[in-house]
N, C-alpha and C positions, 0 to 999 in steps of 0.2 A: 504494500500500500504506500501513498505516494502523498503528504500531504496538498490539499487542494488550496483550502482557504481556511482561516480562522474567520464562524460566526460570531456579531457581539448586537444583542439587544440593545437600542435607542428607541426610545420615545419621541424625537424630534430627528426625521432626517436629514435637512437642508442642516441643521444645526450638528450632525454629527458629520457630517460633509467638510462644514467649515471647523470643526475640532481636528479629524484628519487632516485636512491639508494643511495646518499646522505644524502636522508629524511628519511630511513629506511625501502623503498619497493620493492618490487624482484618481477622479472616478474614469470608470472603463467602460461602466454601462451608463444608460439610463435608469432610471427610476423604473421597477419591471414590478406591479403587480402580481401577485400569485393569490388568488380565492378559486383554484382549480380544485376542482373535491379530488381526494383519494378514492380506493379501490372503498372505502367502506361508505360514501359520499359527505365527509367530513373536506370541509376548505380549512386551508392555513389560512387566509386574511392575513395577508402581509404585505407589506410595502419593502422591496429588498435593492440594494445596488452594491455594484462592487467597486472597491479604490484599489490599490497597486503601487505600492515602492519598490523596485528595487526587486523584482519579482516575487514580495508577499504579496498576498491578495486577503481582504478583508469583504467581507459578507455583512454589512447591517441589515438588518432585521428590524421592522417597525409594523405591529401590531394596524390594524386598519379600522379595529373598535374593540368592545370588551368580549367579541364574539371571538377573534383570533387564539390561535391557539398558544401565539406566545404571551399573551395579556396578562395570564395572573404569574407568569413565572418572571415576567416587567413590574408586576405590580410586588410583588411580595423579595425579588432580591434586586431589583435596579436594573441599573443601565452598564453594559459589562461584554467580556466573553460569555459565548452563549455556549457554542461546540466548534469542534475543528472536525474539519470535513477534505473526507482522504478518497481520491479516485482509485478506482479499482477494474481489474480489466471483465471480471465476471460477479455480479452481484451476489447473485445467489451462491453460491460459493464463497464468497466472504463472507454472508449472512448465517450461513450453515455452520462455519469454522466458527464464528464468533457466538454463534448460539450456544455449541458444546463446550465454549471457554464462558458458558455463564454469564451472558452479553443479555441485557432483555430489550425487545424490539419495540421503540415506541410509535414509529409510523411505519408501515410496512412498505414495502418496495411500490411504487409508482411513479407516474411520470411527473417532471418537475418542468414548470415553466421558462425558469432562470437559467438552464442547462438545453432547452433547445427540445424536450420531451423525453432525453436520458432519464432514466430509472434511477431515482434514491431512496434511501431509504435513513430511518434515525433508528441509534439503541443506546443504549444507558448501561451503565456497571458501575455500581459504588467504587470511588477509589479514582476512575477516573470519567466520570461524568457522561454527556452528549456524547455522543459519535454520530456524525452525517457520513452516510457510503455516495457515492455517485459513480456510476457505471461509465468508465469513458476508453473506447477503444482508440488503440494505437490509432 
């Protein structure tokens, strides 16, 4: 696995825009929308864009009302890292290895708007937190 991006929770995007480009990172995308339901028809409701220094890449995340799924975890630890988010050449197959290492899955594999319709997925392990997969072939 290959890290992709570090996600980090904002409440105000234009405003964490301008806190980044302080640190030396400029956005790469637009402002991209994602309220796409997953396989269970659950929407993220997010507001996401990516910056870039120096070949890190950050992921803000902004809740798009108290419906989003990142809302109470905005609301209850702040404004922050959220997860770090590692490409992989076969999903399911990292999701299987990290299952049997006790990894628990909290959105299952479906298609992500921010990646073009590539397959992600999130899992969680005490100890060390989020994990985002994104399936991205050579």
């Amino acid at each position: 696995m290959k890290v992709d991006h570090i996600g980090y929770l904002v409440k105000d995007m234009d405003r964490a825009v301008a806190a980044f480009a302080e640190l030396g990172f400029a956005p790469v995308t637009d402002v991209i929308r994602d309220d796409m339901p997953d396989s269970a028809g659950a929407a993220r409701n997010v507001l996401l864009r990516f910056l870039e220094n120096a070949g890190t890449v950050v992921e803000l995340v902004a809740p798009l009302g108290e419906d989003s799924q990142v809302f109470e975890r905005l609301r209850t630890c702040g404004e922050g890292p959220y997860h770090i988010c590692y490409a992989v050449d076969d999903l399911a197959a990292q999701m299987e290895k990290m299952r049997a290492q006790k990894w628990m899955i909290l959105r299952r594999a479906g298609p992500a708007v921010a990646f073009g319709g590539a397959p992600v997925a999130f899992l969680v392990k005490k100890g060390a937190g989020i994990v985002e997969l994104v399936e991205k072939t050579p």
